[in-house]
C-alpha positions in Angstrom: 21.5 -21.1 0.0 18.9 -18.8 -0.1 19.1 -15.4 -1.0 19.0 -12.5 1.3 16.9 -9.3 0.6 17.1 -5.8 2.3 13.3 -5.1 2.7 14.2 -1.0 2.4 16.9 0.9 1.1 16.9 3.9 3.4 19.6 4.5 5.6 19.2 3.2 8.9 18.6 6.8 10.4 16.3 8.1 7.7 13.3 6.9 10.0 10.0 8.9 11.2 9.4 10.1 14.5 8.2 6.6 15.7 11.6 5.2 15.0 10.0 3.0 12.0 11.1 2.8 8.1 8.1 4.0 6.3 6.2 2.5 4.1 7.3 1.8 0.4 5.3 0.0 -2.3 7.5 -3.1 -2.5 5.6 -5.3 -4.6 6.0 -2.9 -7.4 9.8 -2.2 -6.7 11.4 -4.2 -9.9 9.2 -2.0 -11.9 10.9 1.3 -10.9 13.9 2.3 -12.6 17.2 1.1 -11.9 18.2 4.4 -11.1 16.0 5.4 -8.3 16.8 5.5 -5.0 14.0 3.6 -3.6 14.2 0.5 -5.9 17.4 -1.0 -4.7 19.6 -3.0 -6.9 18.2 -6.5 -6.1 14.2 -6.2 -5.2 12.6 -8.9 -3.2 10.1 -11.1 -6.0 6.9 -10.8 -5.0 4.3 -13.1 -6.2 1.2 -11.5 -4.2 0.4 -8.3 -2.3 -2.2 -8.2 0.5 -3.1 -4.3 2.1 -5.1 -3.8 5.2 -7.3 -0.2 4.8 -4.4 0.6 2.7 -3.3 3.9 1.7 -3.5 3.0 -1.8 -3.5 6.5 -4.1 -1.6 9.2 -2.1 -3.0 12.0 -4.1 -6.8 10.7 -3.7 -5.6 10.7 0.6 -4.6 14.1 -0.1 -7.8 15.0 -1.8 -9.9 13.1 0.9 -8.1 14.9 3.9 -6.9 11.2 5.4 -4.6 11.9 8.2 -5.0 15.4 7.7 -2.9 15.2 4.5 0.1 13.7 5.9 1.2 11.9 2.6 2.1 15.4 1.3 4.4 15.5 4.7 5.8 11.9 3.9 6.3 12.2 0.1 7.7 15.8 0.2 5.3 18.0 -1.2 1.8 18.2 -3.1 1.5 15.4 -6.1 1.8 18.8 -8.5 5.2 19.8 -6.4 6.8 16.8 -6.7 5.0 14.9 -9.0 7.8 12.3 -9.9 7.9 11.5 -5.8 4.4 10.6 -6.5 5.3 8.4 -9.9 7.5 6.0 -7.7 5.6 5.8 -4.0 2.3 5.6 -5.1 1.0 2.1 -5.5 -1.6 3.6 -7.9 0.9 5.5 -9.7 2.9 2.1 -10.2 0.0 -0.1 -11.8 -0.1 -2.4 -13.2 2.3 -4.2 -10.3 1.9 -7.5 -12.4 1.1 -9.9 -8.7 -2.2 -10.8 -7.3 -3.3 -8.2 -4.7 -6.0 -8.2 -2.0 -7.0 -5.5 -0.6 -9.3 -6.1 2.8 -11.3 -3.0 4.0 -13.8 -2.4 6.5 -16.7 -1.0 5.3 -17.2 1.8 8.1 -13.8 2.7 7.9 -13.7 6.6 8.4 -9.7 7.3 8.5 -8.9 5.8 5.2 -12.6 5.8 3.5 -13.3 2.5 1.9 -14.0 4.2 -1.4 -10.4 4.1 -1.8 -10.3 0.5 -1.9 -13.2 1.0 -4.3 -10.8 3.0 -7.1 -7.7 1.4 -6.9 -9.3 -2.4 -7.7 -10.6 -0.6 -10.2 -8.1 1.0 -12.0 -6.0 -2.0 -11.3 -8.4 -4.5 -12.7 -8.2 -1.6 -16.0 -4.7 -1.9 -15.6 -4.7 -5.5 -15.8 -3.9 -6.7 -12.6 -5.6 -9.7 -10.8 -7.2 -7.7 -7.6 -9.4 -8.6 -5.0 -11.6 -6.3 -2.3 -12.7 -8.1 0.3 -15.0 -5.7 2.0 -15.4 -6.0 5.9 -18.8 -5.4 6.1 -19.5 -2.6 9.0 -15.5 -2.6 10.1 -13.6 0.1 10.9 -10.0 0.7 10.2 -8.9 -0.7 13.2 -11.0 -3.7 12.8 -8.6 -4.8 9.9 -5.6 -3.9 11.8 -6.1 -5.3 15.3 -6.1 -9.3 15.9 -8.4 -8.4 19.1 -11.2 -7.3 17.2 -14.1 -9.4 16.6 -13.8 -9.2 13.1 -10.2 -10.7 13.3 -11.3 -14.0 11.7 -12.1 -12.6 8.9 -9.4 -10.5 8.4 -7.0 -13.0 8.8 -9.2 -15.8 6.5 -8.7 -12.8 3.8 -4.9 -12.8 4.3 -4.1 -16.5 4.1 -6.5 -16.9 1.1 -4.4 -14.5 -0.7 -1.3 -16.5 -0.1 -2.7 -19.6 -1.5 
């Protein structure tokens, strides 16, 4: 019989104004201390990580303005008011996650700059992480996240290669 995994802790009504769970780092969960809230008490294994224009350092989106800032909204405070919020949802904060990650970014992205991409292979690679950036030459963030955009193919190629 195969196990069964809650993919969030939160309470069913501590959701955002969309209705949604937000987003947690949950490849890195098993590395966060049994006593915090977000890890849970039996985190899902994962064995590889894929992010589309990800978020990936929510004190370098602060820094760069994207979405206005709004990880200082969804975390709680600025990263020097709550810097221990940071420590557990940043993925950059959690390195090294110890599974293969992909990132896929397009190039021309202008809500989430692909520079971001840029430093967290980077530090994750320093971390010791095995990290791939497959850069979507001339995308922009919504060519990574919609399957109608012409650059679909590509995006999707990206994704199933990282599950292999």
């Amino acid at each position: 019989m195969r196990e069964t995994y809650r993919s969030d802790v939160r309470a069913p009504d501590e959701t955002d104004e969309a209705g949604d769970v937000p987003w947690r780092p949950r490849a890195a969960r098993p590395k966060l201390p049994e006593a915090s809230a977000i890890r849970g008490a039996d985190p899902l294994p994962i064995h590889a990580a894929v992010a589309l224009a990800g978020v990936l350092d929510l004190s370098e989106s602060i820094d760069l303005g994207v979405c206005g800032g709004q990880a200082a909204d969804l975390v709680g405070g600025a990263p020097e008011e709550v810097p221990e919020r940071y420590a557990e949802t940043s993925p950059r904060a959690l390195l090294p996650i110890g599974v293969r990650q992909r990132m896929i970014h397009g190039t021309a992205d202008t809500l989430v700059p692909f520079i971001m991409s840029e430093h967290y292979r980077s530090a994750a690679q320093s971390a010791g992480d095995a990290v791939e950036l497959l850069a979507i030459v001339g995308g922009d963030h919504f060519d990574v996240i919609e399957t109608s955009s012409s650059k679909w193919k590509d995006v999707e190629a990206g994704i199933l290669g990282a599950l292999q």
